[in-house]
C-alpha angles and dihedrals in degrees: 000000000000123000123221126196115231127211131022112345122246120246124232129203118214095244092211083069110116119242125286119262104217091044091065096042091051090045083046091053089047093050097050086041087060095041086058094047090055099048091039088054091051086048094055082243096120130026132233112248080217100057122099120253118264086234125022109229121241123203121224088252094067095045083056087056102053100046090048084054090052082048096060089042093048104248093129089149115003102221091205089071092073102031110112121264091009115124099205118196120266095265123016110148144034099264099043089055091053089046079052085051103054091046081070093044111016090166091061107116102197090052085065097045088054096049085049093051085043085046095062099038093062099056078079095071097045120098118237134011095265095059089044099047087054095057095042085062088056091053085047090052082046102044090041082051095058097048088045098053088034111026096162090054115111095200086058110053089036084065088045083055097047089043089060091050099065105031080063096061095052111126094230087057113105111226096248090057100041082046078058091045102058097050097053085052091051091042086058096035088055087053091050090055102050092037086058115004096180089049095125094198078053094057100044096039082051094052101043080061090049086060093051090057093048093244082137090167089052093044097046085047099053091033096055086046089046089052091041088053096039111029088163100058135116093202101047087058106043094048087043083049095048091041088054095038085058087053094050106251096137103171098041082047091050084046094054092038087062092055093053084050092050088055094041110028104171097051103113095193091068088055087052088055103045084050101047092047080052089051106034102029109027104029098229100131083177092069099038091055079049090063100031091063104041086059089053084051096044084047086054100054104051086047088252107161093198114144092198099102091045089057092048091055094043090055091049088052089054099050077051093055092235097129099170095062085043090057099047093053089042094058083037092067091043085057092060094041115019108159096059118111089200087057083059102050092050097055087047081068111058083036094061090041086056080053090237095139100160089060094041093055096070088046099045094042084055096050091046100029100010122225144235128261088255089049097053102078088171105040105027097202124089117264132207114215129230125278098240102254136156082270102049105037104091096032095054124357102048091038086042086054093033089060096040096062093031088065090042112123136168099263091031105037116176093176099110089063086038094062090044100051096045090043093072096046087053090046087049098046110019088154098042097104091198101055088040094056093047092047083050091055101048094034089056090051077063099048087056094049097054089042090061091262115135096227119238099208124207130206108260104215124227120265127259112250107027130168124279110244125222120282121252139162123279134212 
């Protein structure tokens, strides 16, 4: 039977045809293409898509992972990666892997924020009130960054707020702008609050600013509900802790303190609180100089030069009446800063309190006037002194005048400067009755003095309520 084939027909080419033209010129093309690519991949011209990157990509996320594992060890700020000469490695501390991170999403708005909070933090561990204040400006550009990318987030605009805090209590910051300062923190603070209320960090950064204002009611209130919210925080804890410790509740605010410490257990600050509410509120100088001097060791570790807790234990060594231990940890914590006034002042005065006026006179003179390389037998590099504000006053410029005329004598009279000194404190606070007291007192050793009189002078206690000086490691 015959067979039929069913469907299109298939086409046959006569095989005796020559080849086709375009098809060699298309195989010749190909050829000479490949041949390029070759030579272009020996020259370096050209890469191998096998061949590894030069530099492996990281995402953001991973950035953020890394600088929130430098928080929880402490290295909120590596000082080795300024030091001079030094290559540090490409990231080596908390706020340098956010900055990484933000090179990979500049338009995030929490990573700003965070750098912002980090930021701040880490003004703690620096060592005088002009490095602080300067990074306290960086937090502010950071902080200003987030609200601006993000202006209806409540996280952002809480760590505005928390920035402003604490760039308002610098102590390089004047009274009129600090006054400013707090009520632009409150003013964000406020918006955090209404844009989240059950944000537990705005809680707590809203009432730390309370406190500041003195609206205690209002702060215990917003700092228990932030605690309650947030029980793992740092933050929570640490603001709970400060707005307990302004009422007066020293050991609820130590035992808060040691939570936040718990959570965050290479954050010196926290130690220097707990230390100072030991000192200052509970009287146990044993367990102030404890956590004094974890913190110096803490400091040490991480390679922090920050005189604070020597200070702190220098001042609890005075109160003691050792004043040997006092002056070694006094000229402990020059060593690791020796070019800040407020360093200075702060040695003067354990000096004086040791009632060693003629060597508290150089180093107070330094911290008030400043003083020249050749005049600064301690220290042995020029100061400059502190401008007279709310936070130096008592420190320096009443005790600088007090011992002045305190050491005047017929054949060696300092009253001039005395007068001089003491005239600026009474221009600045007429209506402040403690300093004026104080200005009465020293001022009338000098009257004495110019009517024929041999002074007797007396000691001029300290006033009160005086500034806290900056945190440092102890011996």
């Amino acid at each position: 039977m015959e067979r039929r084939l069913i469907g299109k027909r298939p086409t046959f080419h006569n095989s005796r045809q020559g080849p086709n033209f375009y098809r060699v010129v298309v195989l010749l093309a190909m050829i000479l293409a490949a041949l390029w690519l070759i030579a272009g991949i020996d020259r370096g011209q050209v890469r191998s898509p096998l061949d590894p990157t030069p530099t492996p990509t990281r995402v953001s996320q991973s950035y953020l992972m890394e600088a929130q594992a430098y928080f929880d060890a402490g290295r909120l700020d590596d000082p080795s990666n300024t030091a001079a000469g030094v290559a540090a490695p490409p990231i080596n501390d908390a706020i340098e892997a956010y900055q990484a991170a933000l090179e990979e999403a500049p338009e995030n708005a929490q990573v700003w924020a965070e750098l912002a909070r980090i930021q701040t933090y880490s003004s703690s561990m620096l060592r005088n009130d002009t490095e602080r204040l300067a990074r306290m400006e960086e937090a502010l550009a950071s902080a200003n960054k987030a609200v601006e990318l993000e202006p209806d987030d409540s996280n952002a605009h809480a760590i505005r707020a928390f920035v402003l805090d604490w760039y308002a209590f610098n102590g390089l910051v004047e009274a009129e702008q600090r006054q400013e300062l707090l009520i632009e923190a409150e003013r964000e603070a406020s918006r955090a609050f209404q844009l989240d209320p059950e944000s537990a960090q705005a809680l707590a950064f809203y009432a730390e600013i309370l406190a500041d204002e003195s609206k205690w009611l209002q702060a215990e209130k917003y700092a228990v509900q932030a605690v309650q919210k947030d029980p793992n925080s740092m933050d929570t804890h640490r603001v709970y802790a400060y707005v307990l410790e302004t009422l007066g509740q020293y050991n609820s605010a130590i035992q808060q303190y040691q939570r936040a410490a718990e959570i965050a257990p290479n954050m010196t600050f926290l130690y220097i609180r707990i230390g100072s509410n030991y000192r200052e509120g509970i009287k146990n100088s044993d367990k102030a100089l404890e956590y004094f001097d974890r913190a110096a060791k803490i400091n040490d570790q991480l390679g922090v030069q920050n005189p604070t807790p020597y200070l702190e234990i220098a001042r609890t060594y005075t109160q003691l009446g050792q004043f040997f231990a006092a002056s070694i940890n006094a000229e402990k914590a020059l060593s690791l800063d020796n070019i800040n006034a407020q360093t200075y002042g702060q040695i003067g005065m354990i000096y004086r309190r040791a009632r060693n006026y003629e060597g508290a006179m150089p180093l107070l003179k330094c911290a008030v006037r400043g003083c020249t390389a050749e005049e600064n037998e301690l220290g042995k590099v020029p100061v400059e002194g502190l401008p007279l504000t709310s936070v130096t006053v008592a420190y320096y410029y009443v005790e600088y005048g007090t011992n002045l005329a305190f050491l005047s004598r017929p054949n060696e009279n300092y009253c001039p400067l005395a007068y001089e000194v003491l005239g600026e404190v009474r221009r600045a606070y007429p209506n402040d009755p403690v300093l004026m007291s104080i200005v009465e007192d020293s001022e009338g050793l000098c009257r004495r003095l110019e009517s024929g009189q041999v002074p007797v002078p007396t000691i001029t206690p300290m006033p009160t309520e005086t500034p806290e000086p900056t945190v440092a490691p102890g011996i």
